[in-house]
C-alpha positions in Angstrom: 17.6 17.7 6.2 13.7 17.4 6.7 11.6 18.7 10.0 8.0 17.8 10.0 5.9 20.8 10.4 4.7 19.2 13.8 8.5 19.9 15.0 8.0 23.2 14.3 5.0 24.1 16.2 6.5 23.6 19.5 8.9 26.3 18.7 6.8 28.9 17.3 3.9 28.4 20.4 7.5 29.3 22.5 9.1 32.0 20.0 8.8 35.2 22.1 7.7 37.1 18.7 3.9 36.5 17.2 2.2 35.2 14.2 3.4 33.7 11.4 6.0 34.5 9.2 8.9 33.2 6.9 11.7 34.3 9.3 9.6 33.1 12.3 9.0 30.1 10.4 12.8 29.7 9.2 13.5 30.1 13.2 11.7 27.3 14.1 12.9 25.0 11.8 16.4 25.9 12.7 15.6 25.4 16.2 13.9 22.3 15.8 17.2 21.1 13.4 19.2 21.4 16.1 16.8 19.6 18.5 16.7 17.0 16.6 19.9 15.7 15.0 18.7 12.5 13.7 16.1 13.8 11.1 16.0 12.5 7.9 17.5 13.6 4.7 17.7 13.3 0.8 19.7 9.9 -0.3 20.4 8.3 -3.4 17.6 7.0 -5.3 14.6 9.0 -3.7 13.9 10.3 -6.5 13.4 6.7 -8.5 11.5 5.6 -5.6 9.1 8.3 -5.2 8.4 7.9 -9.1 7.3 4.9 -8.2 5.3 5.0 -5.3 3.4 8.2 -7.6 2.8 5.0 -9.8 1.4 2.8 -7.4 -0.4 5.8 -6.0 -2.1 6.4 -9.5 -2.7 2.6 -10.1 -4.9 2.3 -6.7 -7.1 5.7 -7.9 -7.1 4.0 -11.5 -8.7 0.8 -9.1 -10.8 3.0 -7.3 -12.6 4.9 -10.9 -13.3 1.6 -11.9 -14.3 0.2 -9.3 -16.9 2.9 -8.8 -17.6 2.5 -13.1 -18.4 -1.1 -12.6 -20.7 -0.3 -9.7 -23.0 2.5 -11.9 -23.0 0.0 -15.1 -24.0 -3.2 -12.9 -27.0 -0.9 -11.7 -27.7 -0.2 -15.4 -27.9 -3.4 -16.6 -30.0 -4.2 -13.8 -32.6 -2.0 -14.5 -32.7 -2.5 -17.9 -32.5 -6.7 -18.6 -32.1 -9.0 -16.0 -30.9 -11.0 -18.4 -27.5 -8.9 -18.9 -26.1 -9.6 -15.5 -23.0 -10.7 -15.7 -20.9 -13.2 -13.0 -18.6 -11.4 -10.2 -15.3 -9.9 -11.6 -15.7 -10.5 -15.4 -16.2 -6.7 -16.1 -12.5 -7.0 -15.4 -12.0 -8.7 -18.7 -11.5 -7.9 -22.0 -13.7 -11.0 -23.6 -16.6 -9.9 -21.1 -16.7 -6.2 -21.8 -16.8 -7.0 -25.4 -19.9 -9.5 -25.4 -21.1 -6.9 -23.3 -21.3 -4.1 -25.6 -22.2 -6.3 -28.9 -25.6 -7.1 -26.8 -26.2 -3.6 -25.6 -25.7 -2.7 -29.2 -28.6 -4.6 -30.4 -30.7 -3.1 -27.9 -33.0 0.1 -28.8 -30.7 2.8 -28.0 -32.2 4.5 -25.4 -30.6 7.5 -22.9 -29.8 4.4 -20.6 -28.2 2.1 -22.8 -26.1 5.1 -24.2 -24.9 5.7 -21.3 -24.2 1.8 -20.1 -22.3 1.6 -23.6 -20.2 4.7 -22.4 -19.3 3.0 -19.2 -18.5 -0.6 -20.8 -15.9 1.7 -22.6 -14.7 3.4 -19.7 -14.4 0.3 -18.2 -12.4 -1.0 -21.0 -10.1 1.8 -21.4 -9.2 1.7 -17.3 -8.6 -1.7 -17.6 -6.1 -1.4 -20.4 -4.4 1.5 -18.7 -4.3 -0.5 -15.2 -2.7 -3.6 -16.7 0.1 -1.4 -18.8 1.3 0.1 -14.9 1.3 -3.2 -14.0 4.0 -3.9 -16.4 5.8 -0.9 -15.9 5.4 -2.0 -12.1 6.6 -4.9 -12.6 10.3 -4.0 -14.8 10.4 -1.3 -12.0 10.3 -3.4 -9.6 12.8 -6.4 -11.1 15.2 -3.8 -11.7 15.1 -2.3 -8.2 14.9 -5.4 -5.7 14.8 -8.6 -7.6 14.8 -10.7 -4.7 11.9 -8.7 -3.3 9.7 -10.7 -5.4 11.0 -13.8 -4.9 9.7 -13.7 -1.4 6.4 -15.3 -0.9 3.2 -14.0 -1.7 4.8 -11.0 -2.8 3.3 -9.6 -6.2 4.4 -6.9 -8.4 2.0 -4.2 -6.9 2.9 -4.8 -3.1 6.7 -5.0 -4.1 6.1 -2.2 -5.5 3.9 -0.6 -2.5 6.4 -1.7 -0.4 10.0 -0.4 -2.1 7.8 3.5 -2.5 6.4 3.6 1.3 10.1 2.5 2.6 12.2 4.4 0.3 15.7 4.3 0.4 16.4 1.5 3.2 19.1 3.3 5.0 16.7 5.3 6.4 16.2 2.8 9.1 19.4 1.6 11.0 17.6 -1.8 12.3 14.6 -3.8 11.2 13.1 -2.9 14.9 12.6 1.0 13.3 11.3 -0.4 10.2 8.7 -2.4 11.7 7.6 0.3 13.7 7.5 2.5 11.4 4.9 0.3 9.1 3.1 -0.4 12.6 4.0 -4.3 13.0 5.8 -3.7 16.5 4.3 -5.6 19.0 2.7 -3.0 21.6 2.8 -3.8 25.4 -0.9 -4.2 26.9 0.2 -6.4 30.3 -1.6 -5.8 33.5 -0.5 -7.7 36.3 0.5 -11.0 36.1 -1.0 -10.7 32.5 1.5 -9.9 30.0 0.5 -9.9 26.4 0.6 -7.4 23.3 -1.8 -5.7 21.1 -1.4 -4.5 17.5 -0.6 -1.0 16.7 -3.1 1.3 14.9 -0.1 3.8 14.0 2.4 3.6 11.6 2.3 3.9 8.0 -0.6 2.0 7.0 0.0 1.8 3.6 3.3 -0.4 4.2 1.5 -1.8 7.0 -1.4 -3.2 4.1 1.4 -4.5 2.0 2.5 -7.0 4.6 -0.7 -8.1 5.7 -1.6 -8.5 1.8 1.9 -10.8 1.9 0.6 -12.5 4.9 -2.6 -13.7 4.4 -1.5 -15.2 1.1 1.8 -17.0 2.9 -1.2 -18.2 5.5 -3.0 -20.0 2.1 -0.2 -21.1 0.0 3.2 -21.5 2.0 3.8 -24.1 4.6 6.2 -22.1 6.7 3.9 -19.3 7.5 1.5 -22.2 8.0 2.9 -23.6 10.4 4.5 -20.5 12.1 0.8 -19.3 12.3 -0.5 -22.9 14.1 2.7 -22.7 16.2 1.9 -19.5 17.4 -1.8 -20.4 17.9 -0.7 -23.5 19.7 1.0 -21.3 22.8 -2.4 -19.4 23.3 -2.6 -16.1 20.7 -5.6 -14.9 19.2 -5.7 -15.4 14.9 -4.9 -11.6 14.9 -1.7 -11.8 17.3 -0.5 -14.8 15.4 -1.0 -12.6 12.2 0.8 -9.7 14.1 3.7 -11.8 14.4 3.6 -13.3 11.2 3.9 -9.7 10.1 7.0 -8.9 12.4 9.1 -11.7 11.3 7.3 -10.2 7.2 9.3 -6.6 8.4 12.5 -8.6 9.3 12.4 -10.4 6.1 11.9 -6.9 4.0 14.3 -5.0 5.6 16.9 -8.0 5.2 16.1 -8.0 1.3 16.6 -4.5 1.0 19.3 -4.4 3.0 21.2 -7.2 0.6 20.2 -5.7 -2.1 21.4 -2.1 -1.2 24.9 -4.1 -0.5 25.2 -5.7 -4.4 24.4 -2.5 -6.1 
């Protein structure tokens, strides 16, 4: 069983002795056991699951060092050859990155172009490593929920993103938990005769990314979401409440998945 240290708190703030300690700490999370008998626990297949949110994890940092490598050699080339710009995205690819280098290679090599060189290969070498996780993402990811990626606009990175920041589905006993739980629930904002809903700023926000990753691309490229959205539009929501609810009936669809899937294994 697992307390969150904010379950504990309570108790020690009303624990009669002072401080902090291991027995006063073991106290309060007996106490707070007991208060609480639906807390969660370890299940079967954590432990595959939190291997693979640990990739998913390491793939957005990978993302992020390049990212910020792309940014430093675009100012580089900048400032030393107009001439050397290259077009949005392409330091992403191979082919680029290598015409890249031969021309900074014919260039005098000064403390700048050393250095733009050395980033060209950074960039290189985080590109390669970025699309090997992808692969291993993407076995991972067949072998876990198969039918997870058949859904629509579902890649390989958020089924993965989505299988690590759920974990084992039997943590949640309805689809109503799980969609509060990645902040999808529809939160009441009604005053007087005005009843409506507002999105929720809580909830995991790393699931809650996924499905709004796998609804904007159902919103370009698949005509049920389409029409869902103009449907929903039609009766008087906002683009963003339509996209709320878009992502509710995404949270449904998920937890159905998983729910199936956890049945056939």
């Amino acid at each position: 069983m697992r307390v969150p240290p904010k379950l504990m708190a309570p108790q020690r703030r009303a624990g009669r002795a002072r401080g902090k300690s291991d027995p006063i700490d073991a106290l309060a999370v007996a106490r707070a056991a007991l208060r609480e008998p639906r807390l969660d626990h370890p299940r079967p297949g954590e432990q595959r699951l939190r291997e693979l949110k640990l990739l998913v994890n390491h793939r957005d940092d990978l993302i992020d060092e390049r990212r910020r490598a792309q940014q430093r050699l675009r100012w580089h080339l900048h400032d030393l050859d107009l001439e050397l710009a290259v077009p949005l995205g392409a330091l992403d690819r191979g082919v680029w990155l290598d015409r890249l280098g031969r021309r900074l290679a014919q260039l005098e090599q000064s403390a700048q172009v050393r250095i733009a060189r050395e980033l060209v290969g950074r960039c290189r070498t985080l590109t390669r490593t970025i699309l090997a996780l992808d692969r291993e993402l993407q076995a991972a990811a067949a072998q876990t929920a198969p039918a997870l990626l058949a859904l629509p606009g579902c890649g390989v990175v958020s089924a993965a993103k989505l299988l690590g920041e759920i974990g084992p589905i039997e943590r949640f006993d309805t689809e109503a938990q799980l969609a509060r739980h990645a902040g999808v629930a529809p939160l009441e904002a009604s005053s007087g005769k005005h009843r409506r809903h507002r999105l929720d700023r809580g909830g995991n926000r790393q699931l809650n990314c996924a499905l709004h990753r796998i609804a904007i691309t159902q919103s370009r490229v698949h005509p049920p979401a389409r029409a869902y959205l103009e449907r929903k539009q039609s009766e008087g929501k906002s683009r963003r409440e339509a996209l709320r609810c878009l992502k509710r009936q995404l949270a449904r669809t998920v937890y159905t998945t998983l729910k199936n899937e956890a049945l056939l294994t």
